[in-house]
C-alpha positions as CSV (number, residue, x, y, z in Angstrom):
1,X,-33.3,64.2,1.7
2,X,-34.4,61.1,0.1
3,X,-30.4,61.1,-1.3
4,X,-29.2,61.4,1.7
5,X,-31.2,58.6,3.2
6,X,-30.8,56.3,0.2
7,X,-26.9,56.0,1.0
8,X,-27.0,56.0,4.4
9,X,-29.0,52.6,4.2
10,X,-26.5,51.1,1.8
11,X,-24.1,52.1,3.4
12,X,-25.8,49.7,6.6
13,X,-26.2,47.3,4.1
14,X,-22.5,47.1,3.4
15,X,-21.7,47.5,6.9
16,X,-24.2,44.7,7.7
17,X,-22.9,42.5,5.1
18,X,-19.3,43.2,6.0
19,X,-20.1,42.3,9.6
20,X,-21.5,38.8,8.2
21,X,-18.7,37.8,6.4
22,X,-17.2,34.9,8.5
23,X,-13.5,34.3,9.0
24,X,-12.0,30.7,7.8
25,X,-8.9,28.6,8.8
26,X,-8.1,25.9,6.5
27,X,-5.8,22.9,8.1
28,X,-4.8,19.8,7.0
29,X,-5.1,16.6,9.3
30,X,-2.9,13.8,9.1
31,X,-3.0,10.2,11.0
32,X,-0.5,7.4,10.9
33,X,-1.4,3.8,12.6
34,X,1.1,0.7,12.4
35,X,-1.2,-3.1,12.2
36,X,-0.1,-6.6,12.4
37,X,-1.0,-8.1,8.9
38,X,-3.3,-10.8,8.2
39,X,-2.3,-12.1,4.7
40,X,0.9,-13.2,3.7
41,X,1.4,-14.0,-0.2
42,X,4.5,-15.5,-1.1
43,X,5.7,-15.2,-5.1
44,X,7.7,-17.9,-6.1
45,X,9.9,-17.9,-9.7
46,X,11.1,-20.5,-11.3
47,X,13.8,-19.1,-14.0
48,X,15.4,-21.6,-16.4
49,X,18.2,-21.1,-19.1
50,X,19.1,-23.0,-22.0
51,X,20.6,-23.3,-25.1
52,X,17.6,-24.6,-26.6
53,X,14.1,-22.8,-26.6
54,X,12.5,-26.6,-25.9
55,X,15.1,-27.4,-23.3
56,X,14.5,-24.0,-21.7
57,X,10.5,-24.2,-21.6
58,X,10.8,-28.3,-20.6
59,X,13.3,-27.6,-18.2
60,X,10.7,-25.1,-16.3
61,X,7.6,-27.3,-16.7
62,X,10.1,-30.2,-14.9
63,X,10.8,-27.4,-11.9
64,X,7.4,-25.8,-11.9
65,X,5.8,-29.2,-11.3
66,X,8.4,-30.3,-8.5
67,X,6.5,-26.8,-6.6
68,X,3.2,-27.4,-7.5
69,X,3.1,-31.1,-5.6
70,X,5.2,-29.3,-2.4
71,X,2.3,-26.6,-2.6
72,X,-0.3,-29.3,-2.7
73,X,1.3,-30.7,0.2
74,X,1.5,-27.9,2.1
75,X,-2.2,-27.9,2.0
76,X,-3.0,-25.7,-1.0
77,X,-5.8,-25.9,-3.3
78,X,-5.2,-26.2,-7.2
79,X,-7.6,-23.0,-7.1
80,X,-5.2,-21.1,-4.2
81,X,-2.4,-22.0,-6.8
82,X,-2.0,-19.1,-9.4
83,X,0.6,-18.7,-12.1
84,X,2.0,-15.0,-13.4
85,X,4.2,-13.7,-15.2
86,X,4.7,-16.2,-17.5
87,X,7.8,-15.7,-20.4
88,X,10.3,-16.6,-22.6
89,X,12.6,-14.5,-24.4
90,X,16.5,-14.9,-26.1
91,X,19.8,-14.4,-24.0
92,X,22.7,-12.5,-24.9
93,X,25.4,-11.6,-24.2
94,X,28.5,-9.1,-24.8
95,X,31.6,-10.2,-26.4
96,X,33.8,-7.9,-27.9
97,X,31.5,-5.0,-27.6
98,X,29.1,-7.2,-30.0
99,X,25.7,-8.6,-28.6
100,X,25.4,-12.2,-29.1
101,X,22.5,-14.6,-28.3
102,X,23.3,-17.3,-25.9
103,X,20.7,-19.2,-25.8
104,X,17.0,-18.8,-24.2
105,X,15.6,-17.8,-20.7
106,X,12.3,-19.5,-19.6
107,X,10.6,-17.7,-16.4
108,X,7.5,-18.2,-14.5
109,X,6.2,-17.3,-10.8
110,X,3.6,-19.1,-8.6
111,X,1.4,-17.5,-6.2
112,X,0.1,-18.8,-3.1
113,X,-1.9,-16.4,-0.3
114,X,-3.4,-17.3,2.9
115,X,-4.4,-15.5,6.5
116,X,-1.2,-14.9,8.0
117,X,0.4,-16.8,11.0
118,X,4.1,-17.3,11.4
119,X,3.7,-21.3,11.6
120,X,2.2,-22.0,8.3
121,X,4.5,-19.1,6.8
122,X,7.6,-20.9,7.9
123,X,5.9,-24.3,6.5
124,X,5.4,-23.0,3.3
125,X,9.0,-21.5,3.4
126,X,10.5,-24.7,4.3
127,X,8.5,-26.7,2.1
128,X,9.3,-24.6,-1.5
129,X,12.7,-24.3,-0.2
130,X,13.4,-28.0,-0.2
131,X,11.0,-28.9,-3.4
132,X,14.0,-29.5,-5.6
133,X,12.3,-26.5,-7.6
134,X,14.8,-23.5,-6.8
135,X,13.0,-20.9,-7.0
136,X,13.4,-17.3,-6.0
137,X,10.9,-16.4,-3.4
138,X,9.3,-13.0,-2.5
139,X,6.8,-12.2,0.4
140,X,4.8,-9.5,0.8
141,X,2.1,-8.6,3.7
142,X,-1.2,-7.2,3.8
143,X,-4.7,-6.9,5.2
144,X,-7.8,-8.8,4.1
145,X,-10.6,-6.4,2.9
146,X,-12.4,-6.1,6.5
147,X,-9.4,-5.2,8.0
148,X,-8.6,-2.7,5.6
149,X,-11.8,-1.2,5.6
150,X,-11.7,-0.8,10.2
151,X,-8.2,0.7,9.4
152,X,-9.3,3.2,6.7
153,X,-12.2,3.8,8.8
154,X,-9.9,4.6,12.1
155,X,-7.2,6.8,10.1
156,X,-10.0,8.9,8.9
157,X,-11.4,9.8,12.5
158,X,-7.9,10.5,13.4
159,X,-7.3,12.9,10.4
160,X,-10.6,14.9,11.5
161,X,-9.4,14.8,15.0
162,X,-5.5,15.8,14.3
163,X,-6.8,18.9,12.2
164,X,-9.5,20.2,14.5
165,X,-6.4,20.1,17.3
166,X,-4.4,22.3,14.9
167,X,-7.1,24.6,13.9
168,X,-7.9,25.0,17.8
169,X,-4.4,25.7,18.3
170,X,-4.4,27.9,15.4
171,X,-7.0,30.2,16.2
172,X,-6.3,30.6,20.1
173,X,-2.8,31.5,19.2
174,X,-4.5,34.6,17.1
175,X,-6.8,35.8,19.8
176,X,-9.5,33.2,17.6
177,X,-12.1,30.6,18.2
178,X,-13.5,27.7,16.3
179,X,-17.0,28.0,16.1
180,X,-17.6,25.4,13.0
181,X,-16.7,23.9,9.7
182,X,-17.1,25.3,6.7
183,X,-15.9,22.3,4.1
184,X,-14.1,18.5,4.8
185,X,-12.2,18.1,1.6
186,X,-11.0,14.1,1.7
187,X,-9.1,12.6,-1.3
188,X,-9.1,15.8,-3.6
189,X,-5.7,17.2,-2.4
190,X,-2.4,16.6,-2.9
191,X,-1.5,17.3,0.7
192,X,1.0,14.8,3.0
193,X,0.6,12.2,3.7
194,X,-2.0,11.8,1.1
195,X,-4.2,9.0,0.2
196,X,-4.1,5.6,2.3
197,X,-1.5,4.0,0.8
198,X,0.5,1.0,2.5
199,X,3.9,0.5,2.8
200,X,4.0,-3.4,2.0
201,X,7.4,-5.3,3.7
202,X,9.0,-7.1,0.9
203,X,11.5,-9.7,1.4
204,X,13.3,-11.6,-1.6
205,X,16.1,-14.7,-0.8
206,X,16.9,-17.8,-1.9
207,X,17.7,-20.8,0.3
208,X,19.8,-24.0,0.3
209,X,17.6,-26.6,0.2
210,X,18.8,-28.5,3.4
211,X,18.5,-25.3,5.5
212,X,15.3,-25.1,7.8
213,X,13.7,-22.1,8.6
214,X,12.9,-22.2,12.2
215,X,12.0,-18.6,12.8
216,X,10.3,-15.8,10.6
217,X,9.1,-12.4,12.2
218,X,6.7,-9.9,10.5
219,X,6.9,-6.3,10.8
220,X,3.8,-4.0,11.0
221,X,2.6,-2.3,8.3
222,X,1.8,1.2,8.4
223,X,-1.0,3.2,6.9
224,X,-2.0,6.7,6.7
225,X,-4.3,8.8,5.7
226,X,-5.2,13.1,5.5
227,X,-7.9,15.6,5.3
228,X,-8.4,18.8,4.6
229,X,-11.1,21.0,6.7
230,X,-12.3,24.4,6.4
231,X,-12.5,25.7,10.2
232,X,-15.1,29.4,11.0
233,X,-13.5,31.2,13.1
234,X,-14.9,34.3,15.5
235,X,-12.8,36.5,17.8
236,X,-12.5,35.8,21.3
């Protein structure tokens, strides 16, 4: 008898605990927004060739100091006015199938940032451009940190919110409900789209020098952003 009753409560313990185990529906969230930028840096190098290692570096120097006044008046600080990428290495070239040194390359890129606004982008164009300097120029677009943090802060609402509308979906199409969360997994997946990442528009060009830029339009940039959330799920 006491057997007997021994397995019949286990076997309402199982039961019980089987009844308690709760159903889960993982879904991943994803979110997409597109934002005017605020800062604008433009990357100007200066690239000089020469026979001569001296003539190639004083040769730069000459160029690289025409920029640096049209920078300064342009309105930039000597502190807003950062050199990179500074080098100097041989030339050469192919003749015969045989490598040859022709000479040396000098190369060196200023960079300037400020908030963005398509006026004092297209002053800064037009004033580099006709510096005497030459140089190659390269903008890029972005978001100052405030800006980046409300947009981070958006995309990840809308992840939540994209997922808990496919989980809903989810579990109504299999006679389910959502009746909580389990787990938010953010930045530990590998999942698309991923991370926030931002897709920076890049332009490079050169310009004649008595050319004026007159226009310059911007695209958005666009971030985006995913989670992963672990949905309980009941039967309808």
């Amino acid at each position: 008898m006491k057997k007997t009753t021994l397995i019949l409560a286990l076997v309402a313990i199982s039961t019980l605990a089987w009844s308690q185990i709760q159903a889960t529906l993982t879904v991943e969230g994803s979110a997409m927004v597109a934002v005017t930028p605020t800062t604008t840096t433009v990357n100007l190098t200066i690239e000089s060739s020469n026979a001569e290692y001296v003539g190639a570096l004083n040769d730069l120097t000459k160029r690289i100091d025409l920029l640096t006044k049209e920078l300064k008046k342009a309105k930039f600080e000597e502190s807003q006015i950062l050199t990179s990428n500074f080098n100097v290495h041989n030339s050469r070239i192919r003749v015969n199938d045989i490598w040859k040194d022709s000479g040396f390359v000098a190369t060196q890129t200023v960079v300037v940032t400020f908030p963005h606004k398509k006026e004092r982008l297209i002053e800064v164009l037009n004033s580099v451009t006709n510096s005497g300097a030459r140089p190659t120029i390269n903008l890029s677009f972005g978001l100052d940190d405030e800006r980046k943090g409300k947009v981070k802060n958006e995309l990840m609402k809308l992840a939540v919110k994209d997922s808990k509308s496919k989980a809903e979906l989810l579990a109504g199409a299999a006679d389910h409900k959502v009746v909580g969360i389990k787990e938010i997994r953010y930045g530990q997946t590998n999942s698309s789209p991923g991370p926030l990442y931002e897709r920076m528009e890049t332009m490079a060009f050169n310009k004649m020098a008595d050319v004026q830029i007159s226009n310059f339009e911007v695209s958005e940039l666009t971030f985006s952003d995913g989670v992963t959330v672990v949905y309980l799920i009941d039967k309808l």
